[in-house]
Structures are given as structure tokens and as C-alpha cells.
C-alpha positions as CSV (number, residue, x, y, z in Angstrom):
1,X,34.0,-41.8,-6.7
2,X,31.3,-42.6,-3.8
3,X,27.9,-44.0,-4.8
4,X,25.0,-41.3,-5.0
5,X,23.0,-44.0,-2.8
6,X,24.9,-46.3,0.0
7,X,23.8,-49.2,2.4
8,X,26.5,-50.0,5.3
9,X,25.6,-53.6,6.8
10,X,21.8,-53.1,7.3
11,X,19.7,-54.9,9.8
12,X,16.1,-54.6,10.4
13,X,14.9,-57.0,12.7
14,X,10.7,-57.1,13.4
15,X,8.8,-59.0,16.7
16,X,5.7,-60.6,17.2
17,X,5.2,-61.6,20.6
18,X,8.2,-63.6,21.5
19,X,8.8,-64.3,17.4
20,X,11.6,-62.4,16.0
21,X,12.1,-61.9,12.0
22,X,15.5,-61.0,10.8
23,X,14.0,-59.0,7.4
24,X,17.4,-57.6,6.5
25,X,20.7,-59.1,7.4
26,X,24.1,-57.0,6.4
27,X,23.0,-55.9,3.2
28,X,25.6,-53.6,1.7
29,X,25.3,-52.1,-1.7
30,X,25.8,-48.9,-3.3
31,X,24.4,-47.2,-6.6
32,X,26.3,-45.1,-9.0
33,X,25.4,-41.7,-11.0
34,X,23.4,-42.7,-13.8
35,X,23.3,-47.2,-12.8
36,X,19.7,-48.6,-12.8
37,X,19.6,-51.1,-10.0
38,X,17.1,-53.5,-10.3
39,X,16.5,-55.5,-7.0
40,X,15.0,-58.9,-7.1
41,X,13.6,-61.7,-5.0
42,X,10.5,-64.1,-3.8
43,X,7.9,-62.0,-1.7
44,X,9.2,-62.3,2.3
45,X,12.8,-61.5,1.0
46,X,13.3,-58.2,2.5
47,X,12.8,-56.1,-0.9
48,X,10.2,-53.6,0.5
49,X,11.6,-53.4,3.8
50,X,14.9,-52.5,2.3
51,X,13.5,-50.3,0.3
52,X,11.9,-48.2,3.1
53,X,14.9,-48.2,5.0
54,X,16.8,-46.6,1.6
55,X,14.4,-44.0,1.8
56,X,14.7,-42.9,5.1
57,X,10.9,-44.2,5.7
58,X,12.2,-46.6,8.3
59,X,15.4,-46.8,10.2
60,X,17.8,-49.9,10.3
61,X,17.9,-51.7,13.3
62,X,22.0,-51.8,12.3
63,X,24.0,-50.4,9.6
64,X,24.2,-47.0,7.8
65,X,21.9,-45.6,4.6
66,X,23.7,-42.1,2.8
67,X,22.4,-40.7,-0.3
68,X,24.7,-38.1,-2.0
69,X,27.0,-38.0,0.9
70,X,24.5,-37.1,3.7
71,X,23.2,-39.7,6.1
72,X,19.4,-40.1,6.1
73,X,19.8,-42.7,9.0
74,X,20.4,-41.7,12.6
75,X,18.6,-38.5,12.1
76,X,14.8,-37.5,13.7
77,X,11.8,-38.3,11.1
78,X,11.9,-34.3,10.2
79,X,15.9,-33.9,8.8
80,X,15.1,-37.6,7.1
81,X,12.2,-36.3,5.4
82,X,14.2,-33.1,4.5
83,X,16.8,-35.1,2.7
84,X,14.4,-37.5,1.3
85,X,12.0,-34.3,-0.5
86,X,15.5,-32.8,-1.5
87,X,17.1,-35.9,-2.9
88,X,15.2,-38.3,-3.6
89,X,12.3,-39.3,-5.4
90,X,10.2,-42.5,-3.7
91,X,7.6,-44.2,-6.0
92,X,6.0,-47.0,-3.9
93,X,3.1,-49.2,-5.3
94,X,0.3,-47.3,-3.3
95,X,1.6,-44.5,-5.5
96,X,2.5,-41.0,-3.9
97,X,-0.7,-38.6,-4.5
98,X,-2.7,-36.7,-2.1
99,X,-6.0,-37.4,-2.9
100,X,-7.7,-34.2,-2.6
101,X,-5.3,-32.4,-4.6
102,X,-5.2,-32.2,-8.9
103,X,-1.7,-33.5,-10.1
104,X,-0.3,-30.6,-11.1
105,X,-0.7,-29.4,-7.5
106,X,0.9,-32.6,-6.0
107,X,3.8,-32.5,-8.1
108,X,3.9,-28.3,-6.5
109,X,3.2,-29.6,-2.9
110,X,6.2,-31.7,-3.7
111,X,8.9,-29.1,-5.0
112,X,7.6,-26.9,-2.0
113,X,8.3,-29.8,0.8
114,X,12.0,-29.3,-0.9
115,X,11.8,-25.1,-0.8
116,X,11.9,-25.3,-4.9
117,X,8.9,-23.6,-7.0
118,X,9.3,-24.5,-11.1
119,X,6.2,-24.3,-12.7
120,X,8.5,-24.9,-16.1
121,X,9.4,-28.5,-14.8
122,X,6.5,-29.0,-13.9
123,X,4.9,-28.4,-17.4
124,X,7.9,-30.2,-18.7
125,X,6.8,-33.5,-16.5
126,X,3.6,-33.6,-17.7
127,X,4.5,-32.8,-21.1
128,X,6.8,-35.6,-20.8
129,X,4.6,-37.8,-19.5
130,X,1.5,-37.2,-21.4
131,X,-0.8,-35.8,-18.9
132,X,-0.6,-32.3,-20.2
133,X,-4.7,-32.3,-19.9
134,X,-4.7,-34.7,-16.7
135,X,-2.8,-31.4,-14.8
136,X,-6.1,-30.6,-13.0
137,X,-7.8,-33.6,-12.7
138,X,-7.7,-35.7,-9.2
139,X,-6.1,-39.0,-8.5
140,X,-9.3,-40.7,-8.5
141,X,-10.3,-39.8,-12.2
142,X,-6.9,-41.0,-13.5
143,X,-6.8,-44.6,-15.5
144,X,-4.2,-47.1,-13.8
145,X,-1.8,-45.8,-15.9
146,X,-2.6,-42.5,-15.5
147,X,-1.8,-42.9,-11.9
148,X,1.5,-44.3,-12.2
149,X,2.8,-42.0,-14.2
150,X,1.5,-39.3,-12.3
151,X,3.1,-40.6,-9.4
152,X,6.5,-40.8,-11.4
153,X,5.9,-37.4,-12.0
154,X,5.5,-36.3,-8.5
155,X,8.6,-38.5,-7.6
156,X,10.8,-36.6,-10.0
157,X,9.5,-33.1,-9.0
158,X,12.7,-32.0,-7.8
159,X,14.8,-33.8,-10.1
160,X,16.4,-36.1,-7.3
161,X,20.2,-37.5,-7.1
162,X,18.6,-40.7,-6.6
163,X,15.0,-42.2,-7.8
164,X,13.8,-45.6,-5.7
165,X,10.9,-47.1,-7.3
166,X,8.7,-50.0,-6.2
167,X,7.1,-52.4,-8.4
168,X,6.4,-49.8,-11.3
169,X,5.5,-51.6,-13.8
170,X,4.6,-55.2,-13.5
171,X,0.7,-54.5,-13.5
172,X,0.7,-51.9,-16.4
173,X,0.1,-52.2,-19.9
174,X,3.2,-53.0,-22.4
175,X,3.1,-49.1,-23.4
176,X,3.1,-47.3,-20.1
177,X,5.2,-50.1,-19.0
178,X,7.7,-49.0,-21.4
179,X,7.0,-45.2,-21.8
180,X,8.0,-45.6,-18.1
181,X,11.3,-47.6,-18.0
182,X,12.2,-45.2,-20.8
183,X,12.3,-41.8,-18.8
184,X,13.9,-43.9,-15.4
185,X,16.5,-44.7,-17.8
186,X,16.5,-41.2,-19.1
187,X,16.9,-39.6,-15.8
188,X,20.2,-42.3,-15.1
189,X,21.6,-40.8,-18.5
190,X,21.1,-37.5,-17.0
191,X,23.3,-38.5,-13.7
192,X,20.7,-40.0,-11.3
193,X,21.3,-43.8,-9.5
194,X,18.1,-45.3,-10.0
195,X,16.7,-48.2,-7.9
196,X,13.6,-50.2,-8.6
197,X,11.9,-53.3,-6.7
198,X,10.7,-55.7,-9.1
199,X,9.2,-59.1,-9.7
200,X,9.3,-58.1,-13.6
201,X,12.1,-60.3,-15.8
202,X,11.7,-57.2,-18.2
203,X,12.2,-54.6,-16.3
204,X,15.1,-56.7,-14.2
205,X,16.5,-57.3,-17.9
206,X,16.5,-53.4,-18.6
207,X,18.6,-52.8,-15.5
208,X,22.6,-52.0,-15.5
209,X,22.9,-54.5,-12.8
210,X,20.5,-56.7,-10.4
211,X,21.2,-57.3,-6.9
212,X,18.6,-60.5,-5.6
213,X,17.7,-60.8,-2.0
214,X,17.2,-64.1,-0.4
215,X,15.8,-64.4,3.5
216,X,16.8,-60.7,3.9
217,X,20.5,-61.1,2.5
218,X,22.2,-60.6,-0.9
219,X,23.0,-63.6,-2.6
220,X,25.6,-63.2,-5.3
């Protein structure tokens, strides 16, 4: 059985002036149906960039991304954002919310992007989250943690093959912290490959399996 999300050999290479940065170099990995990844390393190691380039947000100078058997790299920006709305869910530390829209509507704005319109998952998202009476309140009224799981919530709006989360919950309080690690790991039980970028030991701990970067490369 394939991996719901694949990397082929990627390179990402980045220039300033006559400087060159080799961010990623050859990094292969692949995530199964229902594995939380957990992908570690110090700051400058390539974590973000490879992230973006798993989500189709940037495009590998070299190497291959697929997620559920379609390739999100090589494409224009439009089929990649297709694919991404449709099969993935991105959670990145600046959160996901349009600012001038409640949450209930972002997490709508999202299954629309993908050409889906459940108002039942919906409710069942902020039921599961706890924001039930946070539905038609805006981004900037929302506590920290109000925010992050509203932005989980808007990630998941279309419940995607593959969930890639950055840096969820290392500046959140122990409860959210776990409230949220409890419904990634609830979404992998359902038959999602889940990947998150963290610097937190106890969310790396809580992982199926940890893959660290070092100077843009995997080191076993």
C-alpha cells in the first residue's frame, strides 16, 4: 500500500544576491493512513520550508510531492490549490482565518473552495471543539486558544486524506494543548496521515514516528 502523503528527493534551494541556501536536500518520506508524523529539528533546518512544499504552497526546486495518489507538484498554483482544499487540511502558526469572516463561515468558505456544503460537519467541528457559541464570533475576539482550534477546525472542514500542522501546540495551555493532539490523533484513527512541525518533546512523544531534519536533510 502507497503512502496517503509522499516526498520524492526534494530540493528547494533559495538566493540572495550571489548567496545560495540549499533549505532542503533529497528529503524523501512518506506518511501512511492513520501514522502521526511528527517532524523535528533546530530553527534553519528546513522544517517550514518542507512543510510548504508538502502542501503545494511552494514548489520544489527538485523532487516530487503526491498526496493520495495525485501530484500537487508540477501543476499551476490553481490545480495545486484544488488538490490542497480537497485533500488536505494546512494548519500553519499564523493560523488559517479570514479575518472579516465569523468561524462558522470560514470553516463554510473552506468546504466551498472544495465544492462540499455540510452544515452537519460543521456543527459537529465546533461541537467537537468547543466553540459551539464562538460560531459567529470573528477571529479577533477569539482567546489564543480559541484561535487555534478554530483554525483546526477550518483545516479539517473537508475531512482531508492528509492533515499538515505547524507548530500547534507549543505556545498553548496544557488543556487545549491536549484537547488538540487528542482529535489529530482521532482523525489518524479514522484513516488520515497526519503530519505536524514541532519543537514540542510532548507532542514529538505522542507521534507514531519522528523524522528530524538537520541542514535541510533527514538524519536517521
Amino acid at each position: 500500500m502507497s503512502a496517503v502523503l509522499e516526498a520524492h528527493d526534494l530540493y528547494r534551494f533559495f538566493h540572495a544576491g550571489d548567496d545560495e541556501t540549499l533549505a532542503l536536500r533529497g528529503v524523501t518520506l512518506g506518511i501512511d493512513s492513520g501514522e502521526i508524523v511528527a517532524i523535528t529539528g533546530p530553527s534553519g533546518s528546513g522544517k517550514s520550508t518542507l512543510l510548504a512544499c508538502l502542501a503545494g504552497l511552494d514548489e520544489p526546486d527538485g523532487g516530487m510531492v503526491t498526496v493520495a495518489g495525485h501530484a500537487i507538484s508540477r501543476r499551476p498554483e490553481v490545480e495545486r490549490a484544488a488538490l490542497r482544499a480537497r485533500l488536505m487540511g494546512v494548519l500553519f502558526q499564523s493560523r488559517n482565518l479570514l479575518d472579516d469572516f465569523n468561524v462558522g463561515e470560514n470553516i463554510a468558505i473552506a468546504q466551498r473552495i472544495a465544492g462540499r456544503h455540510d452544515t452537519r460537519a460543521t456543527a459537529e467541528l465546533l461541537e467537537r471543539l468547543g466553540l459551539v457559541q464562538r460560531g459567529r464570533s470573528l477571529p479577533r475576539t477569539l482567546s489564543g486558544g480559541e484561535t487555534a482550534r478554530a483554525g483546526l477546525a477550518v483545516a479539517l472542514a473537508n475531512n482531508p486524506a492528509a492533515i499538515l500542522a505547524d507548530e500547534q501546540t507549543g505556545e498553548l495551555d496544557s488543556e487545549t494543548a491536549r484537547s488538540i493532539v487528542d482529535l489529530l490523533r482521532e482523525r489518524a484513527h479514522g484513516g488520515a496521515a497526519v503530519l505536524v512541525v514541532t519543537h514540542d518533546a510532548a507532542m514529538a512523544a505522542n507521534a507514531d514516528r519522528e523524522i528530524h531534519l538537520h541542514d535541510g536533510s533527514v538524519v536517521e
